[in-house]
C-alpha positions as a Markdown table, in Angstrom:
| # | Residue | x | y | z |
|---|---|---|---|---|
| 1 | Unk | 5.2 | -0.3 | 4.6 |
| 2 | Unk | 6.6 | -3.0 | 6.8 |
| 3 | Unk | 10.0 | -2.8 | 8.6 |
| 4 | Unk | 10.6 | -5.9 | 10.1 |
| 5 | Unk | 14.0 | -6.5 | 12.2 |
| 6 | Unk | 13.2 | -9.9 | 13.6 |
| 7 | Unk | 12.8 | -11.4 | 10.2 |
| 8 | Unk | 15.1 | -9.0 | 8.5 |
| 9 | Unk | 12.7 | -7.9 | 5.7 |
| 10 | Unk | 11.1 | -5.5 | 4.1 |
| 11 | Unk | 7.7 | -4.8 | 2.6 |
| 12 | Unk | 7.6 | -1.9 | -0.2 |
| 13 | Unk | 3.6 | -1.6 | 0.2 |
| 14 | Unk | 1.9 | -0.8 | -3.5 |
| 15 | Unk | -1.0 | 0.4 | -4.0 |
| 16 | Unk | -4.2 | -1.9 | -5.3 |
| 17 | Unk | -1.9 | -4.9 | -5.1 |
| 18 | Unk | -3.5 | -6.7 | -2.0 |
| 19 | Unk | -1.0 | -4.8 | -0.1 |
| 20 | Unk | -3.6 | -4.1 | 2.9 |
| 21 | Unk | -4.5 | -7.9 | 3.3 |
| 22 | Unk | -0.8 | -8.7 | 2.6 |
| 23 | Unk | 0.0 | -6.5 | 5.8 |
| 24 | Unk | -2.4 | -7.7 | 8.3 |
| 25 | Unk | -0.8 | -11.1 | 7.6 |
| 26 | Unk | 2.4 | -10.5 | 8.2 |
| 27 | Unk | 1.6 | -8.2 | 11.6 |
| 28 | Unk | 0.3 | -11.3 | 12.8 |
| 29 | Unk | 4.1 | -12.5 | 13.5 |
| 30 | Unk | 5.6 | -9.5 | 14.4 |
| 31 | Unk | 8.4 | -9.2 | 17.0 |
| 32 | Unk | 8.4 | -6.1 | 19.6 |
| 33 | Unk | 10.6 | -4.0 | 17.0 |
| 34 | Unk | 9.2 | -4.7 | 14.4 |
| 35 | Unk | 7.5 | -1.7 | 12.4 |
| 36 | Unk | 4.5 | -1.2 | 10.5 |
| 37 | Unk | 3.3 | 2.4 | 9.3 |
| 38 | Unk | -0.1 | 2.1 | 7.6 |
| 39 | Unk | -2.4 | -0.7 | 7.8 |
| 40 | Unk | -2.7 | -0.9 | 11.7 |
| 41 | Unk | -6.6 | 0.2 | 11.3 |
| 42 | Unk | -7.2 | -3.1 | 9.4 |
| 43 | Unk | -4.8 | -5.4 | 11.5 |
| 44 | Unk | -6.7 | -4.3 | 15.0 |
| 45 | Unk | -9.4 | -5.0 | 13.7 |
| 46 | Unk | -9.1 | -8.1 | 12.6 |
| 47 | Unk | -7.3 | -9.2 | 15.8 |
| 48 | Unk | -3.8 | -8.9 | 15.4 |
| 49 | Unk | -2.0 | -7.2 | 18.9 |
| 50 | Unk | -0.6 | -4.0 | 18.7 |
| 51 | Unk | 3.6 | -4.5 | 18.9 |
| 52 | Unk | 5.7 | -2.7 | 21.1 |
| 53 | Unk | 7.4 | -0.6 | 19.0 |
| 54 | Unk | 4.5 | 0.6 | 17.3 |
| 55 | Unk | 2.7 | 1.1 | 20.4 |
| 56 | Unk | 5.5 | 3.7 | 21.4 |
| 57 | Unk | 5.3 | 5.5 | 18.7 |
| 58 | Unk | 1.3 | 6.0 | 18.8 |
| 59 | Unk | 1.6 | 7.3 | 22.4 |
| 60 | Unk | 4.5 | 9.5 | 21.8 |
| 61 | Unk | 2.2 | 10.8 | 18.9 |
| 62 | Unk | -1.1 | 11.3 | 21.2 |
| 63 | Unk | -2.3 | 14.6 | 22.8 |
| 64 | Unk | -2.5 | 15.1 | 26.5 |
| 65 | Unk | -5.7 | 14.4 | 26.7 |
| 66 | Unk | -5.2 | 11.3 | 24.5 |
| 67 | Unk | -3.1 | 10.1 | 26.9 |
| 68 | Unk | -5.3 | 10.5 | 30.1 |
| 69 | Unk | -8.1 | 9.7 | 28.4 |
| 70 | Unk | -6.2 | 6.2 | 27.3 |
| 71 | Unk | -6.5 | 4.8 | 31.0 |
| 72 | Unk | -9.9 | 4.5 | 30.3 |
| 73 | Unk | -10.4 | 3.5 | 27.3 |
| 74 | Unk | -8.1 | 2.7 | 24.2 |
| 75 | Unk | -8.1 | 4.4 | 20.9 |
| 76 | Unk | -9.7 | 3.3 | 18.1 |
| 77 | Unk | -7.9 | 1.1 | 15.8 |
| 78 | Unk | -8.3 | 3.6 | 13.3 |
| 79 | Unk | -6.9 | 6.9 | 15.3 |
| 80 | Unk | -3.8 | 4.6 | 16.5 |
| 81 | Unk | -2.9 | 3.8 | 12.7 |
| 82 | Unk | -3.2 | 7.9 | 12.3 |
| 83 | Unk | -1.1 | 8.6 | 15.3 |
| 84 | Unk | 2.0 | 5.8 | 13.8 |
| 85 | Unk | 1.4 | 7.5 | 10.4 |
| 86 | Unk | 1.8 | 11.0 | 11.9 |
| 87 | Unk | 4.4 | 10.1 | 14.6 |
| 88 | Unk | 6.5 | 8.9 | 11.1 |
| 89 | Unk | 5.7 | 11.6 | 9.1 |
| 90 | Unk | 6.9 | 14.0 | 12.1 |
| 91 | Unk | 10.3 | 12.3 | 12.8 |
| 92 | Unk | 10.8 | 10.7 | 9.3 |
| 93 | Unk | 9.2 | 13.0 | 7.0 |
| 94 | Unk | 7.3 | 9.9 | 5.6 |
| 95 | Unk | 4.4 | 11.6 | 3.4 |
| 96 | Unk | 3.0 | 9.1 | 2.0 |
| 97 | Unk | 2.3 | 6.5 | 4.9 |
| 98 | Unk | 1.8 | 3.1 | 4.3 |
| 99 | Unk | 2.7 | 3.6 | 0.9 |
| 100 | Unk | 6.5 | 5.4 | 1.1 |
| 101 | Unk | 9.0 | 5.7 | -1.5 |
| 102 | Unk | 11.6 | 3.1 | -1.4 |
| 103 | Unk | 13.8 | 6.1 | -1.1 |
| 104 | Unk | 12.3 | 7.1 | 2.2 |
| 105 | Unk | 12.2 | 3.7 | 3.9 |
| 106 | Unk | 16.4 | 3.3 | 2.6 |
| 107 | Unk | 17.2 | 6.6 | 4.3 |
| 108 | Unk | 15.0 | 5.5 | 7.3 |
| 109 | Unk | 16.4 | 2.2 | 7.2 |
| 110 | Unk | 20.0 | 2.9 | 7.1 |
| 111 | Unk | 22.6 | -0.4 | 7.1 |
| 112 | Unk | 19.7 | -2.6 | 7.3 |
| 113 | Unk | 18.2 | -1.8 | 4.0 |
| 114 | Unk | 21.2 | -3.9 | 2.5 |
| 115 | Unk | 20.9 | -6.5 | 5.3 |
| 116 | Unk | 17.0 | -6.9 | 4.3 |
| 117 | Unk | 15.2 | -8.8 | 2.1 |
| 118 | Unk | 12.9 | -6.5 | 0.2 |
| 119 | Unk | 10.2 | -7.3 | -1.5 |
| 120 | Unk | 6.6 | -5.6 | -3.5 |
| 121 | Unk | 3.8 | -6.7 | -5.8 |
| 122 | Unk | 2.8 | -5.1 | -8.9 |
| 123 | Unk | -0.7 | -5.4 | -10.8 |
| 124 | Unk | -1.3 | -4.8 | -14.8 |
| 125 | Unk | -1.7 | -1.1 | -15.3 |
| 126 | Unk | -5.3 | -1.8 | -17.2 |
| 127 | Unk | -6.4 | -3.8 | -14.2 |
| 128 | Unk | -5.1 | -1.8 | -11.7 |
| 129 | Unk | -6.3 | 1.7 | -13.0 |
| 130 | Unk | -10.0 | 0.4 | -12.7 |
| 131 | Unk | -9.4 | -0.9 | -9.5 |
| 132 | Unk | -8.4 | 2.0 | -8.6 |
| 133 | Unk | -11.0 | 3.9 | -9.7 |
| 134 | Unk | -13.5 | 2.3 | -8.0 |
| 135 | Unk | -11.8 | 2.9 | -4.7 |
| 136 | Unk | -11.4 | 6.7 | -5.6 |
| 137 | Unk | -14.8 | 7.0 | -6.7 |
| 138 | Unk | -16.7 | 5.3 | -4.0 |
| 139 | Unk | -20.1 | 6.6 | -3.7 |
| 140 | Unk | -19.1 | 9.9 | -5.9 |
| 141 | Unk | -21.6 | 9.7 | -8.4 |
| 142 | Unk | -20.5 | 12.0 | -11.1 |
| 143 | Unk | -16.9 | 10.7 | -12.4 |
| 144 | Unk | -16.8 | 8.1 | -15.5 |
| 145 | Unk | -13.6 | 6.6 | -16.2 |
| 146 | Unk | -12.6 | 8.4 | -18.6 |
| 147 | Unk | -12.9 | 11.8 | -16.5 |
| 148 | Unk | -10.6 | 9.9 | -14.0 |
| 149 | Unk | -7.7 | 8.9 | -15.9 |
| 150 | Unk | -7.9 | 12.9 | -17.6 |
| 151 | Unk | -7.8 | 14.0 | -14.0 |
| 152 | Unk | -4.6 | 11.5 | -12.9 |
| 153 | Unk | -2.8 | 12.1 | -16.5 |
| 154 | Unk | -2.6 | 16.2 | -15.5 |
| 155 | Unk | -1.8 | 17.1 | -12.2 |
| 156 | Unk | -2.9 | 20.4 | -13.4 |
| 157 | Unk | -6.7 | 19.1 | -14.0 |
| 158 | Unk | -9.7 | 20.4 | -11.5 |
| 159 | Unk | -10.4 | 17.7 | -9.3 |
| 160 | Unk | -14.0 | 18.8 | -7.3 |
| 161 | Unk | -14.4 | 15.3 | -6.5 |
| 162 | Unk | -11.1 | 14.6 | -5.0 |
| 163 | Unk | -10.8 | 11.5 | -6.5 |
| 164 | Unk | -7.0 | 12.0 | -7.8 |
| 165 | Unk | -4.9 | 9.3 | -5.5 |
| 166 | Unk | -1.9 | 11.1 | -3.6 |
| 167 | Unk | 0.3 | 8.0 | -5.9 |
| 168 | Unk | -1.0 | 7.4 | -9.3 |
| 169 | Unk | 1.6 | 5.3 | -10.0 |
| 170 | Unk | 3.7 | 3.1 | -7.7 |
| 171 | Unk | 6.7 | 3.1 | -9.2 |
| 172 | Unk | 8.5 | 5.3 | -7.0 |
| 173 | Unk | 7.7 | 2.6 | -3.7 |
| 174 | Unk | 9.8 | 0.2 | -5.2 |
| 175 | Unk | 12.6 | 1.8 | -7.5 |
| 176 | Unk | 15.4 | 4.4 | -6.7 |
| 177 | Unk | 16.7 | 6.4 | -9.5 |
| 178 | Unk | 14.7 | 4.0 | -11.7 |
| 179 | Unk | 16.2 | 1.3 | -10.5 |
| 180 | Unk | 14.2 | -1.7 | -9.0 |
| 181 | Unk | 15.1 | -1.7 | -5.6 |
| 182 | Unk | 13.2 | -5.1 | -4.6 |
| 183 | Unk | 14.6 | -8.7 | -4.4 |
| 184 | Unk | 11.3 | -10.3 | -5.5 |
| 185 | Unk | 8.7 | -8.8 | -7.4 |
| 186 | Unk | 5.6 | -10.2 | -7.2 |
| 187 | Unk | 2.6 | -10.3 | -9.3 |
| 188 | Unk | -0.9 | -9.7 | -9.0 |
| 189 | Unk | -1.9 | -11.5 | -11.5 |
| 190 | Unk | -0.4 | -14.7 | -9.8 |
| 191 | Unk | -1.0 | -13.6 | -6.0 |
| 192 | Unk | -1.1 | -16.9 | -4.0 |
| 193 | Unk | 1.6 | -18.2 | -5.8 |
| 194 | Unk | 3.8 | -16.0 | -5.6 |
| 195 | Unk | 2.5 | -15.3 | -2.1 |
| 196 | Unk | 3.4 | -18.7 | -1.3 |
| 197 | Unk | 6.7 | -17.9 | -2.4 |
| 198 | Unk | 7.4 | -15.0 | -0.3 |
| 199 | Unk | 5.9 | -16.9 | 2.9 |
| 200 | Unk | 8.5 | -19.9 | 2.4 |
| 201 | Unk | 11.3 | -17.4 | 2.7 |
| 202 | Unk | 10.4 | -15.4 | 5.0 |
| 203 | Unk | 9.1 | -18.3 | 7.5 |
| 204 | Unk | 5.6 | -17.1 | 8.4 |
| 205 | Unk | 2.1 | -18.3 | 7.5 |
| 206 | Unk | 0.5 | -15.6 | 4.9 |
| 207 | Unk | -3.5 | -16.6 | 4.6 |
| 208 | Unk | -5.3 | -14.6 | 2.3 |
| 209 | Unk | -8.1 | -16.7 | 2.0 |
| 210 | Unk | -8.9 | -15.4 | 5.3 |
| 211 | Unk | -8.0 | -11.8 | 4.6 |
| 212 | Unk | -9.8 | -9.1 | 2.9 |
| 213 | Unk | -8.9 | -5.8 | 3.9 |
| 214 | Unk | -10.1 | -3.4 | 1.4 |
| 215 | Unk | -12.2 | -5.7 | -0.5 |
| 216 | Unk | -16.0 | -5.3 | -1.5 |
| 217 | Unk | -15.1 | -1.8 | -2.9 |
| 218 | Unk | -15.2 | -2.6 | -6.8 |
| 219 | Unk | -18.1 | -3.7 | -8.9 |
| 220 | Unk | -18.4 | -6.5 | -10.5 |
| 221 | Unk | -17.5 | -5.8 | -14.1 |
| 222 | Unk | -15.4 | -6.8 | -17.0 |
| 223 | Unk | -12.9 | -4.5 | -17.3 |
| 224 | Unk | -13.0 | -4.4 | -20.9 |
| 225 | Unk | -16.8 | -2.4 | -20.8 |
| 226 | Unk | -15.0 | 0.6 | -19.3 |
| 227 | Unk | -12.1 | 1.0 | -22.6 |
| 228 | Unk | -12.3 | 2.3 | -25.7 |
| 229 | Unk | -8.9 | 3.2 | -27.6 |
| 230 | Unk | -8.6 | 6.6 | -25.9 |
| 231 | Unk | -8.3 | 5.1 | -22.8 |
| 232 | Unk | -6.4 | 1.9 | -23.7 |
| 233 | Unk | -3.5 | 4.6 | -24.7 |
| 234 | Unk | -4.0 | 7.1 | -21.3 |
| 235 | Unk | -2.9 | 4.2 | -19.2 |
| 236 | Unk | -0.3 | 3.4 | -21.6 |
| 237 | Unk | 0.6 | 6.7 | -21.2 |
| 238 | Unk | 0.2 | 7.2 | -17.5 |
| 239 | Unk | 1.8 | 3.9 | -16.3 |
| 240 | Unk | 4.4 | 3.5 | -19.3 |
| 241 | Unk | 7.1 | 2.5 | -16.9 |
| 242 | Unk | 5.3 | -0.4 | -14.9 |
| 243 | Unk | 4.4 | -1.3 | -19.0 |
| 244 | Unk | 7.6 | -1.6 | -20.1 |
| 245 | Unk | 9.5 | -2.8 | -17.3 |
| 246 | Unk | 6.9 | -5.8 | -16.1 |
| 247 | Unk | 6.2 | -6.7 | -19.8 |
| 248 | Unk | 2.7 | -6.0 | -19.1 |
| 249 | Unk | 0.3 | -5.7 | -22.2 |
| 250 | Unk | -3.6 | -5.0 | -22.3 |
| 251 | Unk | -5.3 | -8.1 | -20.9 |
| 252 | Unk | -8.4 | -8.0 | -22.9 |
């Protein structure tokens, strides 16, 4: 998630909505305030600076030997991302990192959650549960599709593979009792349109065409070869309130 105070906004940071890529852009125009948790891994390394603020945090977060060990060489990009994450999750009790509630981020937040503008992308629930399976999956073998969505549907389910996300669904980063708490929703489906959008008001160049955070992880393949009716109605079932509040219907 993205606090930012210079440009009074706020990012509510889905899951498998080009949120990664999305990030790194707009960390390339942070002020010294601003804040990012999640998604400093993939900004470093792709050349944006570390801010102020977050740098702060990070060393409050380190070790000792972290710390004298810093003078001679920096931290990965990956372990400072862990120490922001951690540094929140200590002092903010964010659990879920780059991708908090939008219930956390108000109460962290305070008076400037009503000053900000705040806004989130969403992604069709057929699309987005094979995207996501493919990123949980990786190189595990042994897990069809089908065992997946039985293992997100029941949180009860043995999962040897670990391949149940900590979110299966991402309605809780951008509603509050149910209640969409974002000014502009965006859509996968139209992502450089809308993205467009969201750059215009916020006054900052967003290039995604030269962004790619998490990509290269899914195969190739139309998403209709992985659905028969069973699963057609487990994502209805799973995702039923993105379904019905975004309108969304099977896209094949």
């Amino acid at each position: 998630m993205i606090v930012n105070y210079s440009r009074k906004y706020i990012f509510l940071h889905s899951r498998k909505t080009a949120g990664s890529s999305i990030s790194v852009e707009l960390a390339r125009s942070f002020g010294p305030e601003d804040i990012m948790v999640g998604g400093w891994g993939d900004a470093l390394n792709a050349g944006v600076r570390l801010n102020a603020a977050c740098e702060g945090y990070a060393r409050a977060q380190m070790s000792l030997a972290e710390k004298v060990y810093r003078t001679i060489k920096r931290p990965s990009p990956g372990r400072i991302n862990q120490l922001v994450k951690e540094y929140f999750k200590r002092e903010h009790h964010f659990e879920e990192d780059a991708h908090s509630s939008a219930e956390a981020i108000r109460s962290f937040a305070g008076p400037f959650w009503d000053e900000a503008y705040k806004f989130t992308f969403v992604r069709n629930p057929w699309d987005y549960a094979v995207s996501d399976y493919y990123w949980r999956k990786c190189h595990r073998k042994d897990v069809s599709f089908k065992d997946f969505l039985c293992i997100i549907a029941d949180p009860s389910r043995e999962d040897p593979e670990g391949v149940r996300p900590p979110i299966v669904s991402n309605w809780s980063i951008y509603t509050i009792d149910d209640v969409l708490a974002a000014d502009f929703v965006g859509r996968y489906e139209n992502l450089h349109e809308d993205i467009d959008t969201i750059s215009k008001r916020l006054g900052v160049p967003i290039n995604l065409k030269k962004t790619n955070a998490k990509g290269n992880v899914r195969v190739s393949k139309d998403i209709k070869s992985l659905y028969d009716d069973d699963t057609i109605e487990m994502v209805r079932m799973i995702y039923r309130n993105e379904i019905e509040s975004f309108k969304y219907e099977v896209p094949f």
